[in-house]
C-alpha positions as CSV (number, residue, x, y, z in Angstrom):
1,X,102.3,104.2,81.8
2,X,105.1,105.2,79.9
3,X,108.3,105.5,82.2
4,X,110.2,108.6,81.8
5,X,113.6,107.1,81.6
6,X,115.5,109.4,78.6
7,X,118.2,110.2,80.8
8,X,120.5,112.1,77.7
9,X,122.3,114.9,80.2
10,X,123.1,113.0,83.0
11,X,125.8,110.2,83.5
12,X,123.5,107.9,85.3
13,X,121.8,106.9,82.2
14,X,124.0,104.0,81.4
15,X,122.6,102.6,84.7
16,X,119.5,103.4,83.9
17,X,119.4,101.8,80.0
18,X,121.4,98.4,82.0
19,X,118.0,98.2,84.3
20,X,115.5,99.1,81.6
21,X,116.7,96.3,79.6
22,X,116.7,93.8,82.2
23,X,114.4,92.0,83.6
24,X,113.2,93.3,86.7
25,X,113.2,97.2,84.1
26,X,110.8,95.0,82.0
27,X,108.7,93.6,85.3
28,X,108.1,96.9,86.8
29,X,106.9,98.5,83.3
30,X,104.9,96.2,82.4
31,X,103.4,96.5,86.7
32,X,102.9,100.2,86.3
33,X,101.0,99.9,82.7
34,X,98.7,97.5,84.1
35,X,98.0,99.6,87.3
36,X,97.2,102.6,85.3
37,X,94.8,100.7,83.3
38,X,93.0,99.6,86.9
39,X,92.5,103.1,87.3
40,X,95.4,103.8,89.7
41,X,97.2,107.6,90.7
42,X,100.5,107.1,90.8
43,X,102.7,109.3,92.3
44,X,105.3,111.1,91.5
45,X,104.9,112.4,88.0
46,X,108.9,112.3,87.3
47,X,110.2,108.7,88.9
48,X,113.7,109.5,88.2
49,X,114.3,113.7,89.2
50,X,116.3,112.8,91.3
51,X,119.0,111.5,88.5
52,X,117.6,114.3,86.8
53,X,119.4,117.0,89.1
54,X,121.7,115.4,90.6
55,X,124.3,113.6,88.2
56,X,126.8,111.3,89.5
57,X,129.8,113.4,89.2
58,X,128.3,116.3,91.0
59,X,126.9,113.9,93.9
60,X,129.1,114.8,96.9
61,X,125.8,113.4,99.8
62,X,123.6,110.6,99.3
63,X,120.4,110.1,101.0
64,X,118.0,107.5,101.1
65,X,114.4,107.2,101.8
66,X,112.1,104.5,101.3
67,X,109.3,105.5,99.1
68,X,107.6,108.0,97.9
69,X,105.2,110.3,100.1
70,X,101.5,108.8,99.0
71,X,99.2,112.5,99.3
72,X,97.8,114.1,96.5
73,X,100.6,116.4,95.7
74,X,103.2,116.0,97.7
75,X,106.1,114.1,96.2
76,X,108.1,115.7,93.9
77,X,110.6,112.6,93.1
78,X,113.3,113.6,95.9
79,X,113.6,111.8,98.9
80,X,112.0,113.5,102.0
81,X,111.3,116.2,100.0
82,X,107.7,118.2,99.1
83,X,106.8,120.6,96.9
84,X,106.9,124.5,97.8
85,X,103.4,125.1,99.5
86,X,103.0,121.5,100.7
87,X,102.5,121.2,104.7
88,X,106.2,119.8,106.1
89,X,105.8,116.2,107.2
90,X,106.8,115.2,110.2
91,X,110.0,113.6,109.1
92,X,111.1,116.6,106.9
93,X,110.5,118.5,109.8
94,X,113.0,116.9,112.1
95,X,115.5,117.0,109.4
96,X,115.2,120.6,109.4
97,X,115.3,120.6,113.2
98,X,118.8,119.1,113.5
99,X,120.2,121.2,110.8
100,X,118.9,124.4,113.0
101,X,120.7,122.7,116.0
102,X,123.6,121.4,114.3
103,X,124.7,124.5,111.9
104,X,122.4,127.3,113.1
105,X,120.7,127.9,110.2
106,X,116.8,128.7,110.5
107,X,114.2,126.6,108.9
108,X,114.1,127.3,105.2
109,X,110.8,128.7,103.9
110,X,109.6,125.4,102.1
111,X,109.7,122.1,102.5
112,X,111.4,121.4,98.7
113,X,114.9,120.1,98.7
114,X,115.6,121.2,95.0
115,X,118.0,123.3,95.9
116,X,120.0,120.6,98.4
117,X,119.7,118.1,94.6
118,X,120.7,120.9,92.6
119,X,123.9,121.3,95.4
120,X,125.0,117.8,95.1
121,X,122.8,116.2,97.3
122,X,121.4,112.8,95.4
123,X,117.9,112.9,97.7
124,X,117.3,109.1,96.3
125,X,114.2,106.6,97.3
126,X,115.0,103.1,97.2
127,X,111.4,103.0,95.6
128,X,110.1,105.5,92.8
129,X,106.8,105.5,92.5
130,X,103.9,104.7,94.5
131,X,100.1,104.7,94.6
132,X,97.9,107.2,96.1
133,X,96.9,106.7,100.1
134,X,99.1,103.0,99.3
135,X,102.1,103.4,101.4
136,X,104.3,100.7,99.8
137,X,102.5,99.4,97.4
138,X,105.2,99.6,94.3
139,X,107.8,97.8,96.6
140,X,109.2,94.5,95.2
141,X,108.2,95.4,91.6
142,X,111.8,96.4,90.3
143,X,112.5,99.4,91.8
144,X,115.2,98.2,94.0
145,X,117.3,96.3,91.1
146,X,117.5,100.1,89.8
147,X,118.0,102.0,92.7
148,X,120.7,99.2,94.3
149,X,122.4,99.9,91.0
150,X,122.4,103.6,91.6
151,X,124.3,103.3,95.3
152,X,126.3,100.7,93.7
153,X,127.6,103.3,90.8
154,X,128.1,105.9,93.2
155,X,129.6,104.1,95.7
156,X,132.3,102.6,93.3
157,X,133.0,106.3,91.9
158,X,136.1,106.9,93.7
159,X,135.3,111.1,94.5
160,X,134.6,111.0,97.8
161,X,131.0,111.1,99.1
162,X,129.0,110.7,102.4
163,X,126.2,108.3,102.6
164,X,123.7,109.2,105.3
165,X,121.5,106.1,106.0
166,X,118.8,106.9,108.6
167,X,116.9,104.3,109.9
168,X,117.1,99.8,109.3
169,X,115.5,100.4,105.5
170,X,118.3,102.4,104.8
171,X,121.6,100.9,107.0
172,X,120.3,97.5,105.0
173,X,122.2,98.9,101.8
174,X,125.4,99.9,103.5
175,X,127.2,96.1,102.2
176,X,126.8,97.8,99.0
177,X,128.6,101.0,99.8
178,X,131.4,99.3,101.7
179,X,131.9,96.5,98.7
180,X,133.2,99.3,96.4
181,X,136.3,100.0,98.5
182,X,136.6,104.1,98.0
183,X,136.8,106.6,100.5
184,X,133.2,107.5,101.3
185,X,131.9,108.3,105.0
186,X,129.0,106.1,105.9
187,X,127.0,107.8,108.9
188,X,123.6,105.9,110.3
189,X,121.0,107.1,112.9
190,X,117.6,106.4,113.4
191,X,115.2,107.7,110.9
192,X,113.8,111.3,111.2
193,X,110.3,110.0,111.9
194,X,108.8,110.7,115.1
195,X,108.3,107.3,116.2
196,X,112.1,107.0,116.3
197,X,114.0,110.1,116.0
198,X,114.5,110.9,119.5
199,X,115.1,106.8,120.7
200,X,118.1,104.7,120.8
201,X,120.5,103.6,119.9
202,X,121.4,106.2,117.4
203,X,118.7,109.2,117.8
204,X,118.6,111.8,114.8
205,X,118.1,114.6,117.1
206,X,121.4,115.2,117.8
207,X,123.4,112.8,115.7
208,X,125.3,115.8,114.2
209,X,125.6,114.4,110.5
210,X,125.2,117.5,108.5
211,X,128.5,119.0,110.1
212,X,130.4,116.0,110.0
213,X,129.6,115.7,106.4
214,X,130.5,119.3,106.0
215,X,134.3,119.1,107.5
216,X,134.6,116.0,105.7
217,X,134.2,116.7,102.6
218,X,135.8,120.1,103.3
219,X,139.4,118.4,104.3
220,X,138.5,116.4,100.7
221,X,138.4,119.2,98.6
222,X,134.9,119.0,98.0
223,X,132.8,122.1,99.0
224,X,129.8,120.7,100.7
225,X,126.5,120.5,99.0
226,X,124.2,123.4,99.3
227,X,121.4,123.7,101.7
228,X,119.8,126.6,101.7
């Protein structure tokens, strides 16, 4: 499997080119070649959209999920995100749910999150690709050199931005946000899934991070990203 990593409009490629050339690039290329020869469906067909959409001087929100959703058709190489079309998962849906209770807006009428990526928002998975029905099952192959590269760049860009790290997966990178030393807003909650979103210590439902991201980067100058 070929890698899709000709990055030429965006300003993350020099990230990109660093990790391709390194060793854990070379690992995880060499990992996905020999899985498609075994016969494995990998999923998503576009690893890096997300860079793709959202370049680093338009990135105003970062979000982080863990890996790719592992059903026929639903990821679409954005965190969280699915394809118009596509059922909402559980997770997605509580997302949506706290944006109708923290702004009052109504549930949008998909489940993609194109248009947040296109606003600014960098919808980013600390792992790109994964195998059909194998939650996980591309973790530790190199991935994570890339996409710890990617928070490091954007946390060390000094425009303000707003980190949103839901759940321990995500809150685990924050030492990298905090290392750069620019004036970013890290908020944390439990992750939107089900098993957590409602517990403590920091329930989703309710954490009211959309808004404060809004008035922050409103009293920054930056328009907040677009959601709808």
């Amino acid at each position: 499997m070929r890698l899709p990593l000709d990055l030429p409009d965006t300003d993350w490629a020099p990230v990109v080119e660093a990790w391709t050339a390194s060793p854990a690039g070379q690992k995880l290329e060499s990992f996905l070649e020999q899985r498609v020869a075994a016969g494995a469906t990998i999923y998503p067909p576009e690893p890096l959209r997300a860079l793709t959409l959202t370049p680093l001087s338009q990135t105003r929100v970062v979000i982080l999920g863990q890996d790719p959703y592992h059903g026929p058709g639903q990821a679409e190489g954005l965190s969280f995100s699915v394809p118009a079309g596509v059922p909402l998962p559980p997770s997605l849906r509580n997302i949506f749910k706290e944006i109708q209770r923290d702004l009052g807006k109504p549930f949008p009428p998909n489940g993609s999150l194109v248009r947040w990526a296109e606003g600014g928002t960098l919808l980013l998975n600390a792992v790109l690709t994964v195998e059909d029905g194998q939650p996980a099952s591309h973790a530790n192959q190199g991935w994570e050199a890339l996409t710890d590269a990617i928070i490091k760049a954007a946390a060390e860009d000094p425009a303000p931005k707003v980190f949103m790290l839901w759940g321990s997966y995500a809150q685990a990178k924050a030492p990298l946000i905090a290392a750069a030393q620019q004036d970013h807003l890290v908020l944390k909650a439990n992750h939107p899934s089900p098993l957590s979103a409602l517990k403590p210590p920091r329930p989703f439902i309710g954490c009211g991070h959309f808004s404060e991201a809004k008035a922050w980067l409103e009293e920054r100058g930056r328009a907040a990203p677009k959601r709808s």
